[in-house]
C-alpha positions in Angstrom: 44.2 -43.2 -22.1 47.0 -45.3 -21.3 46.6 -48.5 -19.0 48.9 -46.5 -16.1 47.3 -43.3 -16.4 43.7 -44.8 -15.2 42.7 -44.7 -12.0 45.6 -42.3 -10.7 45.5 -39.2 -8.7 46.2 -37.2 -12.2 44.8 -36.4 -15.1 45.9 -34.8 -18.6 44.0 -32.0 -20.3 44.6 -30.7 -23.8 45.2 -26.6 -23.5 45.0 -26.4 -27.5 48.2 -27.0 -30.6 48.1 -30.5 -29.2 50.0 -29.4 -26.0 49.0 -31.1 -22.9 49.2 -30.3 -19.0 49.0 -32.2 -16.4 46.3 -31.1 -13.8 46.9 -33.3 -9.9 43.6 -33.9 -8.1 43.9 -32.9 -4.6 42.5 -35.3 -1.8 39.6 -33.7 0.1 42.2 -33.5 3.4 44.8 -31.7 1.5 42.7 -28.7 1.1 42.0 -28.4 5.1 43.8 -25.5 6.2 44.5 -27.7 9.6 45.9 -30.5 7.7 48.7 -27.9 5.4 49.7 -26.4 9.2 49.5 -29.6 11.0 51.7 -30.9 7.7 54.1 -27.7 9.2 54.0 -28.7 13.0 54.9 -32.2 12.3 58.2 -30.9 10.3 58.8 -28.7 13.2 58.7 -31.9 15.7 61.3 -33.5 13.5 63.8 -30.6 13.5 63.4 -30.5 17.2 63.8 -33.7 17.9 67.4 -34.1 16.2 68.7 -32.2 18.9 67.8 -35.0 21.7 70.4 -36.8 23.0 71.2 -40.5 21.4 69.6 -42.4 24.0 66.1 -40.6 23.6 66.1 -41.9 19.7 64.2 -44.6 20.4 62.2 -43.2 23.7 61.0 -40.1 23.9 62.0 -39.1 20.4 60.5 -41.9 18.7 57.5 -40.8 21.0 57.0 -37.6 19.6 57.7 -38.3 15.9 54.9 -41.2 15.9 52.5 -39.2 17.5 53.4 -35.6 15.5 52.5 -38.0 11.9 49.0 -39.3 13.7 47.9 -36.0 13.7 48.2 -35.7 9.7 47.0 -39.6 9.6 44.4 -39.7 11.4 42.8 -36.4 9.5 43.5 -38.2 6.0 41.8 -41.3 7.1 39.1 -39.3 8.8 38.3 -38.3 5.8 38.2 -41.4 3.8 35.2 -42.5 6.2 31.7 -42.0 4.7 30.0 -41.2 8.2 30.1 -37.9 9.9 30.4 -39.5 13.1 33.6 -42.0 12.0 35.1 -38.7 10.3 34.6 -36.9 14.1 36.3 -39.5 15.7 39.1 -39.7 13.5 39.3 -35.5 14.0 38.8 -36.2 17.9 42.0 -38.5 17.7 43.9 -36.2 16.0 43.3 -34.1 18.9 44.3 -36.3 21.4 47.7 -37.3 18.8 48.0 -32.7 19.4 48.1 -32.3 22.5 50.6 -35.8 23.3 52.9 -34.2 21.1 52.8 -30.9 23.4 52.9 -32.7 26.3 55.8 -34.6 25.1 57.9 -31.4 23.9 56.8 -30.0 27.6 58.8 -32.9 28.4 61.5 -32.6 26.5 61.8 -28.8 27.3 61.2 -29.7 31.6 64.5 -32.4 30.5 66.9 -29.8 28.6 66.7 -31.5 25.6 64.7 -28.1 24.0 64.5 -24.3 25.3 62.1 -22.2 26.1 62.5 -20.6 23.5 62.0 -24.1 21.1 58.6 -24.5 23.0 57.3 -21.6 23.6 58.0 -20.9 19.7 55.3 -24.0 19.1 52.8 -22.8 21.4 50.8 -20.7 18.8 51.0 -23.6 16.1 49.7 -25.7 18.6 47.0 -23.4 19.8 45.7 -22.7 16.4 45.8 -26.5 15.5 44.0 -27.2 18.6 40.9 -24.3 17.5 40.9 -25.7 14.3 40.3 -29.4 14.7 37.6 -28.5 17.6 35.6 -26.5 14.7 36.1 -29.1 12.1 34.5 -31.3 14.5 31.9 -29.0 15.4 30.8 -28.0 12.2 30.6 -31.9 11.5 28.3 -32.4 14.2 25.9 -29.6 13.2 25.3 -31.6 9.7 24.2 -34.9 11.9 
C-alpha cells in the first residue's frame, strides 16, 4: 500500500476485474445519533446568528457559535477517552455547552436579534439533544 494511504481514515478494497472502491471508516462519534443532530443544531446556530447586528459579532455571537461547536467537540473527544468515567464527563460538558447555547439564543430572542418563531423553532432540537446526551451518559454509567 502506498506510504500515504497508511494509517488514514480510508481504506481501498478490490470489488473484482481489478476495480477498486474506496470504503471511509467512520469514527465511533460519527455514528451517535446525538452527534449527526447536534452536527444539525450547530448549523442552525450559525444561520441564526448572521442575522445579529454588527456589534454582537464578537459578543454574544461569537458566544454562541463557540459554545454551539463544544457540543460536537466535546462528544468527539469524549470518545477518544478510554475510561467510562472521562467519556461521561466529556458527555456531561456537552450538556452544559446545550443548554449555554439555549440560554444564549433566549438571549438573543429577549434582545430582538431572533423571533419567536427562530427560538421556539429550536426548542424540539434542543429538547431531543438534551434526552439524548442524558442517556448516553446513563447507559455509560450502568457499564461501570
Amino acid at each position: 500500500m502506498p506510504p500515504m494511504l497508511r494509517n488514514s481514515n480510508f481504506r481501498l478494497l478490490v470489488i473484482g476485474y481489478g476495480l477498486l472502491k474506496m470504503v471511509i471508516r467512520k469514527f465511533s462519534f460519527e455514528n451517535l445519533e446525538v452527534y449527526g443532530k447536534a452536527r444539525s443544531l450547530v448549523s442552525d446556530v450559525y444561520r441564526l446568528q448572521q442575522s445579529f447586528p454588527k456589534e454582537e459579532i464578537y459578543g454574544l455571537g461569537d458566544q454562541v457559535r463557540r459554545a454551539a461547536v463544544s457540543i460536537t467537540a466535546n462528544l468527539a473527544e469524549g470518545s477518544g477517552r478510554q475510561s467510562i468515567k472521562e467519556k461521561v464527563h466529556f458527555i456531561e460538558i456537552s450538556y452544559g455547552s446545550l443548554m449555554e447555547v439555549f440560554c444564549e439564543l433566549q438571549t438573543a430572542n429577549d434582545l430582538g436579534y431572533i423571533t419567536n418563531e427562530q427560538f421556539n423553532n429550536l426548542r424540539p432540537k434542543f429538547t431531543d439533544i438534551a434526552k439524548m446526551l442524558s442517556g448516553l451518559r446513563n447507559s455509560l454509567e450502568k457499564k461501570q
